[in-house]
Structure formats: structure tokens, C-alpha cells
MARPA-294502 format. One record per residue (C-alpha): y, x, z. Coordinates in Angstrom, 2 decimals. Last residue first. Example, Ala and Ser with C-alpha at 12.3 -4.5 7.8 and 13.67 -1.06 7.14 Angstrom:
% residues 2
+---------+---------+---------+
:       y :       x :       z :
+---------+---------+---------+
:   -1.06 :   13.67 :    7.14 :
:   -4.50 :   12.30 :    7.80 :
+---------+---------+---------+
END
This chain:
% residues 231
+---------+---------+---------+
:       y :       x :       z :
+---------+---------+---------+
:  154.06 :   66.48 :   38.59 :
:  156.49 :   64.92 :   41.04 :
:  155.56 :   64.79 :   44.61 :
:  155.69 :   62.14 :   47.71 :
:  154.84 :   63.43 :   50.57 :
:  152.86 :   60.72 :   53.10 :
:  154.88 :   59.58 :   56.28 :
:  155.43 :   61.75 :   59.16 :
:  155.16 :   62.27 :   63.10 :
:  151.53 :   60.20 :   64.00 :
:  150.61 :   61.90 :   66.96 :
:  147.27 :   64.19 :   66.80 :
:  149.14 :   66.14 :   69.41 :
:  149.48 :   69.68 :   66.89 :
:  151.65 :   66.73 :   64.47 :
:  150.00 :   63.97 :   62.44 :
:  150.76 :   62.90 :   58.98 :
:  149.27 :   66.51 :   57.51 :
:  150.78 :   67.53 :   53.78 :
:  150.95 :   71.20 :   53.30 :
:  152.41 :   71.02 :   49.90 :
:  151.95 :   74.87 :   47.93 :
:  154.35 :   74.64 :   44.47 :
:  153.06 :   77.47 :   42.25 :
:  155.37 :   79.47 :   40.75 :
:  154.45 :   82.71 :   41.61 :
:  154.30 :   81.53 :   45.51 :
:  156.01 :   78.68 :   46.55 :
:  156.33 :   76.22 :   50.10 :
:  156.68 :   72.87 :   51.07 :
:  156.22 :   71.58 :   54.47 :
:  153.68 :   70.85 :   57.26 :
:  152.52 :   74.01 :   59.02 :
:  152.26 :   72.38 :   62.35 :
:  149.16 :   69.97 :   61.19 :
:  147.25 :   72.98 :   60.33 :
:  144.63 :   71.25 :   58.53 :
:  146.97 :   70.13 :   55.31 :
:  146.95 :   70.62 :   51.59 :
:  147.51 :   70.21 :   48.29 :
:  148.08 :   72.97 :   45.70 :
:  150.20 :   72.12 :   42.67 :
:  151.03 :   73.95 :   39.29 :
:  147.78 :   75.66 :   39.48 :
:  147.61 :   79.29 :   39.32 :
:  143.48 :   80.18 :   39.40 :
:  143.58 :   83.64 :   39.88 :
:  146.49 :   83.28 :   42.53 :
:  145.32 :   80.48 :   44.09 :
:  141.54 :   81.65 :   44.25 :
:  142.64 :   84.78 :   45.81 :
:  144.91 :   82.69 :   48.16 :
:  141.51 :   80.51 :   48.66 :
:  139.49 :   83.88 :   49.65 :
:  142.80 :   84.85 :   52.12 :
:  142.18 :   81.17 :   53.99 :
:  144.80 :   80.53 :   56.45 :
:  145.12 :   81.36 :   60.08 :
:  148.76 :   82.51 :   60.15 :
:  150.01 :   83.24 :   63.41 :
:  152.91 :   82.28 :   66.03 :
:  152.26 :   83.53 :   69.83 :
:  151.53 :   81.41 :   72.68 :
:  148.88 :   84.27 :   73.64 :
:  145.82 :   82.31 :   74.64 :
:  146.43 :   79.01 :   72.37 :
:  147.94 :   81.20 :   69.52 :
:  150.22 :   78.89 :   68.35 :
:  150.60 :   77.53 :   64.54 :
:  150.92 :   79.11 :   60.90 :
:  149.00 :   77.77 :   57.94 :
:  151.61 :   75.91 :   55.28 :
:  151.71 :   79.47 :   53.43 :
:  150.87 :   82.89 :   54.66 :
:  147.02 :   81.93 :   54.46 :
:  145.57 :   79.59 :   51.78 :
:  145.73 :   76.17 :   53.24 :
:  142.78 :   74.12 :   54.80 :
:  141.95 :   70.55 :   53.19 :
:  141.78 :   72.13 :   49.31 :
:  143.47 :   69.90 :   47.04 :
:  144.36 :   72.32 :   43.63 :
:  146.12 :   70.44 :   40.91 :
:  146.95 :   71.16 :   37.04 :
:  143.82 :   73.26 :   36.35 :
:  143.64 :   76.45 :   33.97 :
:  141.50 :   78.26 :   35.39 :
:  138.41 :   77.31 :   36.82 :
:  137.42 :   76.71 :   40.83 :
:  134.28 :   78.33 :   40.89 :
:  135.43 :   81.47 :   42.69 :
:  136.25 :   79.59 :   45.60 :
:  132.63 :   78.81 :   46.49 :
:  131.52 :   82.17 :   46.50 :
:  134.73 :   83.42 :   48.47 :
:  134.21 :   80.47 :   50.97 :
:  130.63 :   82.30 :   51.74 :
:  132.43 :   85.19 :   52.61 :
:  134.72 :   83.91 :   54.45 :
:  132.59 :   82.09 :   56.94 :
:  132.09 :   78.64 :   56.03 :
:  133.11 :   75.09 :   57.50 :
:  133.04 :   71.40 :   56.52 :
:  131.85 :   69.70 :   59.83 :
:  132.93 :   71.02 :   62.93 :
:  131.21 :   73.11 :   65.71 :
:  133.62 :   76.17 :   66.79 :
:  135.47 :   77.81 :   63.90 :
:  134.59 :   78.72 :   60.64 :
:  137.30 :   78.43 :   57.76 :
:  137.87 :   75.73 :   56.33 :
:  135.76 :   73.39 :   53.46 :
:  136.74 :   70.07 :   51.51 :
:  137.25 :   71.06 :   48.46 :
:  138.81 :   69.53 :   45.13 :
:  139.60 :   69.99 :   42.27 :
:  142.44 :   68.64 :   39.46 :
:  142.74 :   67.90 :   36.13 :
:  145.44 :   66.45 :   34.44 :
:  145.13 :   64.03 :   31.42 :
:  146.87 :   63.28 :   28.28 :
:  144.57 :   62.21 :   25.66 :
:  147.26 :   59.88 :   24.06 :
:  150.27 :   60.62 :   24.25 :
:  152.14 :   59.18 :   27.70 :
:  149.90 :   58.48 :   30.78 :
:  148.59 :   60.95 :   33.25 :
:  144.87 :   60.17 :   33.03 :
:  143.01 :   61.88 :   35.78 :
:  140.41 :   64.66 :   35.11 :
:  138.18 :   65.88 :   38.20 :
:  137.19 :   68.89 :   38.80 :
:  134.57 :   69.54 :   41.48 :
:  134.20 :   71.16 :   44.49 :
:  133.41 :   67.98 :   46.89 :
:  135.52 :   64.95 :   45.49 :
:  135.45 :   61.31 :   46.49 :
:  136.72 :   59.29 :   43.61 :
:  138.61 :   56.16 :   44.05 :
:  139.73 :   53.44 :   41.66 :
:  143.01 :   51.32 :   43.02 :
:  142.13 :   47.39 :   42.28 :
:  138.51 :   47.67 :   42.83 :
:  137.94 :   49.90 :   45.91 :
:  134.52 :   49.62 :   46.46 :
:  133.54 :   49.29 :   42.70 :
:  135.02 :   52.77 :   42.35 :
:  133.73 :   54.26 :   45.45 :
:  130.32 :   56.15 :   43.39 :
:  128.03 :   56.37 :   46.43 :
:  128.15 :   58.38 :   49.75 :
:  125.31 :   59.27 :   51.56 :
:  126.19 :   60.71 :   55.46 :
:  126.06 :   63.80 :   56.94 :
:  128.99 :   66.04 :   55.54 :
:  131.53 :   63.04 :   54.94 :
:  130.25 :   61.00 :   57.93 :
:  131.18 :   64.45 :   59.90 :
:  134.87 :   64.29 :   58.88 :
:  137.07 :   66.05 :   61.29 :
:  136.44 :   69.61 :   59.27 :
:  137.94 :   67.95 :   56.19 :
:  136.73 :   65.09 :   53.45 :
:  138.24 :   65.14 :   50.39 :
:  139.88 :   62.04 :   48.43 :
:  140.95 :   61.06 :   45.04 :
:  142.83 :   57.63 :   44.21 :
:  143.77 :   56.51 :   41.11 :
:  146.55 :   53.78 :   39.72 :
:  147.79 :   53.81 :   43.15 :
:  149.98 :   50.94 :   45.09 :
:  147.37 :   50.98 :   48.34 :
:  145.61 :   47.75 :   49.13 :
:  142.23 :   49.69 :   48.07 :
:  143.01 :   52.18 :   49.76 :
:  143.54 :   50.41 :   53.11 :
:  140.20 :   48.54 :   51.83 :
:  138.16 :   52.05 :   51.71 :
:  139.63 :   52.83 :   55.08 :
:  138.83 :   50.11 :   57.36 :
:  135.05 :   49.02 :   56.60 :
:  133.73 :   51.32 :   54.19 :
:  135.24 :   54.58 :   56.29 :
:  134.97 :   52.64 :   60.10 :
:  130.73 :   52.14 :   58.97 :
:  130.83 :   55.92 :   58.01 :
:  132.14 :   56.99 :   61.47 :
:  129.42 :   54.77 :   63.08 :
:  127.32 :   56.52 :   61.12 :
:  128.45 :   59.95 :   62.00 :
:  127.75 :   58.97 :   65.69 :
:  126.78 :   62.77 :   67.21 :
:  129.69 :   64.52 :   65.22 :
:  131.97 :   61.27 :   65.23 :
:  132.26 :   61.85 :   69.51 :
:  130.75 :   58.99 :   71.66 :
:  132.31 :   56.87 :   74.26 :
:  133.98 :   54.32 :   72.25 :
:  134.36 :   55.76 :   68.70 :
:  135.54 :   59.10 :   68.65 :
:  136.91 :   61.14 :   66.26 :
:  139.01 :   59.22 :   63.91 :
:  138.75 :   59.39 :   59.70 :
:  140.74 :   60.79 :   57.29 :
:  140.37 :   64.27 :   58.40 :
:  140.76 :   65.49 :   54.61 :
:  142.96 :   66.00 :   51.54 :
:  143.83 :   62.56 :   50.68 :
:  145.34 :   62.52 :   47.07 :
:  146.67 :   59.14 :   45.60 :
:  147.87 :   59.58 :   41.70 :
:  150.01 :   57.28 :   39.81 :
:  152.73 :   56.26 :   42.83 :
:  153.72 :   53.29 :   44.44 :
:  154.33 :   54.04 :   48.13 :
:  151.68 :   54.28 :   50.61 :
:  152.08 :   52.47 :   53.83 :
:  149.96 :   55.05 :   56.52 :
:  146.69 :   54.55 :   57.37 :
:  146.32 :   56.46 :   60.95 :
:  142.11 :   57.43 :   61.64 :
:  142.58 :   60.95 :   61.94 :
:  145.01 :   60.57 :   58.88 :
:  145.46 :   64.67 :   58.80 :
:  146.15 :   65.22 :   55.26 :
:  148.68 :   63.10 :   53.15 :
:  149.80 :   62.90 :   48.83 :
:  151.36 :   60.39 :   46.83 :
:  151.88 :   61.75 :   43.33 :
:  154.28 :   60.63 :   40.30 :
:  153.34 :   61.62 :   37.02 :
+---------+---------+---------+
END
């Protein structure tokens, strides 16, 4: 199965290349819209989804599509969102908010691979999609075993997650330790991710392959095209 996966649009739609599986792991969608920030205009944020993003995926050469929102995506948290499918005719698309979802991977018959999806970080200021750890621990701990694919929008700390320190200049990790604990429970072949646009890259732990995946670099600038991964 071959995968197409980004993070970190903030409004850029990329060319997608062919692939089976689409995954969008949050901030799809810009921040402002004339004057006004998405967190106090989350409709107008849902009119740019259905009206510019849903046919960019639709165009897009996927068999299936699954998307999460992130901490950018207000419409996501605030808005109603219906079953996509009919939206996006030609390239099906399921929105996912902790929940597994099973994806036909071709080959013998009954062959599938699952895969969940969250949209949540950890808290900081006023965004959309956040918890404190503790509650994150709650909701991490109903991700089952045994799944092919794990698309959370943050990373699990020590891996894709280090930036500056804005006061200090210094280089931390500011991942989530409840989704490591998930990770490691869990042990999905693939973990898909993004949020810290800086820790874009590939990285392992016990032999599960960890894609930070973010388009955009710590300038919101549009530095990279989607990963491509083979499952």
C-alpha cells in the first residue's frame, strides 16, 4: 500500500501524488480570513473547508482519503460536519476524531488496515483541539492494539517534537509522553504526524516508523511536499 501523508497545510494544497491512502493530520485550514481570526469566524473557516479543500481532495489521485483536524482548526471543533463521502466523489473521505477506521489495502480478499485517528495536543494558550495531560491519557488509552496506522496531529515526545524555546533559544522536546505510552502499548507499524513544523522527518522506536509530516516550516512558509510512505 502506498501512502501520501502532510500536516501543517494552513490553508497550502499541495499536488498529491498517486497513492492508495491520503492522510491529513491536522491544521488544514488558514487562520484568518480578512480581518478576523478562524477562532471567532469558524464558519467562515468551514465555508473555505467545503468550498476549497474538499474539491482539492477530491482532485487528488487517492483511492481513500482520511483527515484530522489540529489545534489550527476551529471549524473542526465548532462546526457540524457530515459524512464527506458524497462531497468528495471520486477520492472518498472520512474525517476521523478517535476512531478506527478500516481501509481496504487490496490483494486477498478481506485485506484491510486499520488506522485511528486524533486530533488533540497538548494545552497551550487558546486553540482548538487541546487537553491537559491527564485528560490526553484517558483518551489515549482507547486507541486498541493491534492497529496498522496511528495519525495523531501532535507527536509523542523525543521524536518529530523538538523546536526553540522562544525565551531561552534553546532546543526542546514538547511532545506528548501519554501518546508515547499509547505508542508503545499500542505498536503500530506507522505513526503520522506533524504540529511541530521543525521536527519534520522520519524517525523509529521498537520498530515503529514515527513520520512527522508538516508542509510548512516554524514561518508558516510552504518548505516541503507531502511524504510519501510504503506500508
Amino acid at each position: 500500500m502506498r501512502i501520501v501523508a502532510l500536516s501543517d497545510q494552513h490553508g497550502y494544497l499541495p499536488e498529491i501524488p498517486p497513492c492508495d491512502l491520503l492522510i491529513i493530520a491536522g491544521d488544514v485550514c488558514p487562520d484568518r480570513f480578512g480581518p478576523s481570526l478562524a477562532r471567532d469566524v469558524p464558519e467562515l473557516q468551514k465555508a473555505w473547508f467545503d468550498e476549497t479543500a474538499l474539491p482539492w481532495i477530491a482532485r487528488a489521485p487517492a483511492t481513500r482519503t482520511i483527515l484530522t483536524w489540529g489545534n489550527h482548526d476551529w471549524c473542526g471543533q465548532r462546526c457540524r460536519f457530515d459524512d464527506r463521502s458524497s462531497a468528495a466523489p471520486t477520492t472518498p473521505l472520512t474525517i476521523v476524531v478517535d476512531d478506527l477506521v478500516s481501509v481496504p489495502a487490496g490483494g486477498a480478499a478481506g485485506d484491510a488496515v486499520t488506522v485511528w485517528a486524533s486530533p488533540w495536543s497538548n494545552q497551550f494558550f487558546d486553540w482548538a483541539f487541546m487537553k491537559e495531560p491527564a485528560e490526553l491519557a484517558r483518551t489515549y488509552v482507547a486507541i486498541p492494539e493491534g492497529i496498522d496506522i496511528l495519525v495523531s496531529h501532535q507527536p509523542p515526545f523525543g521524536y518529530g517534537d523538538q523546536c526553540a524555546d522562544f525565551a531561552s533559544g534553546r532546543i526542546r522536546s514538547i511532545g506528548s509522553r501519554e501518546l508515547l505510552t499509547a505508542i508503545d502499548r499500542v505498536k503500530p507499524a506507522i505513526v503520522v504526524c506533524g504540529h511541530i513544523h521543525e521536527g519534520y522527518g522520519q524517525f523509529e522506536r521498537n520498530g515503529t516508523r514515527i513520520f512527522n509530516v508538516s508542509i510548512v516550516d516554524e514561518y508558516y512558509r510552504l518548505v516541503r511536499g507531502p511524504t510519501v510512505i510504503d506500508l
